[in-house]
BAROFI-106587 format. One record per atom (N, C-alpha, C): z, x, y; chain; residue in three letters; atom name. Coordinates in steps of 0.001 Angstrom, whole numbers, plus 500000, padded with zeros to 6 digits. Atoms other than C-alpha are relative to their C-alpha. Layout:
N
- Z, X, Y, A, ALA, CA
...
end
This chain:
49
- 499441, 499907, 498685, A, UNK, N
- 848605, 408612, 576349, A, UNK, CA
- 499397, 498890, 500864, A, UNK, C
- 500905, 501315, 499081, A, UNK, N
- 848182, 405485, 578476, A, UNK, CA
- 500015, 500545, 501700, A, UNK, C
- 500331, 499794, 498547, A, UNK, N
- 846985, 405405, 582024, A, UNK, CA
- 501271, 499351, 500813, A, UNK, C
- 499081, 500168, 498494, A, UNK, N
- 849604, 405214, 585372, A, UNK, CA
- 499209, 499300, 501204, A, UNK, C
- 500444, 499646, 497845, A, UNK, N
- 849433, 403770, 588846, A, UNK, CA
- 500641, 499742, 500720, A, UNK, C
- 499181, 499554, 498848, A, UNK, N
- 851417, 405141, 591304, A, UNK, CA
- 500151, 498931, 501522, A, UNK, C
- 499745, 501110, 499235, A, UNK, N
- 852550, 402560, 593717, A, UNK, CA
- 500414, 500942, 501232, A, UNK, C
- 499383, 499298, 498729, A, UNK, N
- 853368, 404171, 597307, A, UNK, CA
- 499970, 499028, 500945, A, UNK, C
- 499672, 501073, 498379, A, UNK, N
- 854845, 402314, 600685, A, UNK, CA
- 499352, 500214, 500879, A, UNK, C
- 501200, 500275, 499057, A, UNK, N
- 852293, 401483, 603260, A, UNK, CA
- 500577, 500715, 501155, A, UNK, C
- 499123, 499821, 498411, A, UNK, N
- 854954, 401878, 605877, A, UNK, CA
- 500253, 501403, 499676, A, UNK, C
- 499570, 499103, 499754, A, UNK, N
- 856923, 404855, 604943, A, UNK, CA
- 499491, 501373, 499446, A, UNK, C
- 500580, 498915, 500905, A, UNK, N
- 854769, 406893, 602331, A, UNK, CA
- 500495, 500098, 498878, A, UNK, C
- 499423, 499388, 500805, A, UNK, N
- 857377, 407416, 599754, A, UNK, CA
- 499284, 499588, 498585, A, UNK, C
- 500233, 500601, 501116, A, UNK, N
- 856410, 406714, 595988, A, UNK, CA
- 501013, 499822, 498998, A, UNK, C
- 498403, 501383, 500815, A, UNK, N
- 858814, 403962, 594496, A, UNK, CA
- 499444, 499845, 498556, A, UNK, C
- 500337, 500136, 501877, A, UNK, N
- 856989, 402898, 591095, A, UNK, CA
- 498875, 500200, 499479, A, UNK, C
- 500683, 499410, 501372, A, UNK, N
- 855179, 403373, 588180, A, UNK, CA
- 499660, 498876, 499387, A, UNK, C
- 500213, 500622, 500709, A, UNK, N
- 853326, 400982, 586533, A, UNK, CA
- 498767, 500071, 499167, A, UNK, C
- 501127, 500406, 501350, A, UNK, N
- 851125, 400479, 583430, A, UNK, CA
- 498713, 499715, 500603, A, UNK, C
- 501423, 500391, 499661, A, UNK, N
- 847497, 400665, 584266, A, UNK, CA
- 499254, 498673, 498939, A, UNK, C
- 500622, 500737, 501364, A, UNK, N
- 845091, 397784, 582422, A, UNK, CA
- 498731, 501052, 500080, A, UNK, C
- 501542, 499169, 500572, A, UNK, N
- 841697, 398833, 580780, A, UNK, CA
- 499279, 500000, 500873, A, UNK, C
- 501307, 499818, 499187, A, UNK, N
- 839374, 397924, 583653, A, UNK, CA
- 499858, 501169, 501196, A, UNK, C
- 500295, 499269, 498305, A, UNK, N
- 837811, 400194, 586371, A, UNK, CA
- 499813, 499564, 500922, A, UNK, C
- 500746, 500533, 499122, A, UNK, N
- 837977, 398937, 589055, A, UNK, CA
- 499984, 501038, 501289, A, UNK, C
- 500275, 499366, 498097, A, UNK, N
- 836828, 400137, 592938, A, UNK, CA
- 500971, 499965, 500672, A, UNK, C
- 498903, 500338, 499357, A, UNK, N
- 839516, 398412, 594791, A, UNK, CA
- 501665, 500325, 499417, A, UNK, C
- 499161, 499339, 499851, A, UNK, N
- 842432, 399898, 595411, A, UNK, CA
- 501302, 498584, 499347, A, UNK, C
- 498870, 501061, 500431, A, UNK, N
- 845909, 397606, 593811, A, UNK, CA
- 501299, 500262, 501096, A, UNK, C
- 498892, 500026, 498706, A, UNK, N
- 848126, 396371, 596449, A, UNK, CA
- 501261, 498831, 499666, A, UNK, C
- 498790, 500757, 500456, A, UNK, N
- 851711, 394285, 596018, A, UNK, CA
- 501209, 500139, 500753, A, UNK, C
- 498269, 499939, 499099, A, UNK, N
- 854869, 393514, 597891, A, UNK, CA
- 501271, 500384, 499332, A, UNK, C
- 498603, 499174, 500442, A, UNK, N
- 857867, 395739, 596609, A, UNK, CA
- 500791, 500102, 501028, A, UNK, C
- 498850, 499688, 499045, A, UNK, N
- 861170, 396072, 597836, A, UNK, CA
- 500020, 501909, 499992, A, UNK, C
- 499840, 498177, 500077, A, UNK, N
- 861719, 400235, 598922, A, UNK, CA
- 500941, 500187, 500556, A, UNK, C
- 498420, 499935, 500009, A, UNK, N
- 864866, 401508, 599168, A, UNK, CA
- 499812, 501096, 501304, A, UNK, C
- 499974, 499810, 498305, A, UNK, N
- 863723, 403825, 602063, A, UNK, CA
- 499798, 499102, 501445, A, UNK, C
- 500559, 500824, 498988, A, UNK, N
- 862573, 401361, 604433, A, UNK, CA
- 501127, 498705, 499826, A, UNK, C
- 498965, 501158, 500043, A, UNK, N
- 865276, 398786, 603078, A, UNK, CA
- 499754, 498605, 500029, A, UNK, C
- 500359, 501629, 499474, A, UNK, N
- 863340, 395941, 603245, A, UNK, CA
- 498257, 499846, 498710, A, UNK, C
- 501208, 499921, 500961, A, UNK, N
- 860396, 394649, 601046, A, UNK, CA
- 498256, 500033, 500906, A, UNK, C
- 501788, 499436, 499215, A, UNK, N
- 856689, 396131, 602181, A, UNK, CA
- 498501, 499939, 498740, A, UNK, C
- 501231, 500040, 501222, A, UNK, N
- 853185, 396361, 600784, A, UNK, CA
- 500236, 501418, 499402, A, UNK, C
- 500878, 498912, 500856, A, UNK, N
- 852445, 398871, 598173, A, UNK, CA
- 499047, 500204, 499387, A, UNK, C
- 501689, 500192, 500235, A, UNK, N
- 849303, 400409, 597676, A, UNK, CA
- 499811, 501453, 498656, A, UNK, C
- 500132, 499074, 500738, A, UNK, N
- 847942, 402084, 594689, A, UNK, CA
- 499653, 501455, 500494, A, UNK, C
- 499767, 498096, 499515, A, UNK, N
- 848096, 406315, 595139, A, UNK, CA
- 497860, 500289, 499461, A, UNK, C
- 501426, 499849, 500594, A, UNK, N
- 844723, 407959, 594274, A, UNK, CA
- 500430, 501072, 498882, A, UNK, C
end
């Protein structure tokens, strides 16, 4: 079973995607500009806990 991480919109909250964790641990949180289909427009997304 491989590891997840939950991508959620800064702006609106919702959680849009799913992507493939790698092997490391890290501290810092994973952040990335996605388009979200609530907000209609492309925003940051920040990894979920």
């Amino acid at each position: 079973m491989s590891k997840k991480l939950i991508l959620c919109c800064d702006r609106c909250g919702s959680r849009n995607y799913v992507i493939p964790a790698g092997n490391k641990q890290t501290t810092v949180r994973f952040t990335v500009k996605k388009f979200c289909n609530q907000c209609n427009e492309h925003t940051e997304h920040k990894q979920t806990i």
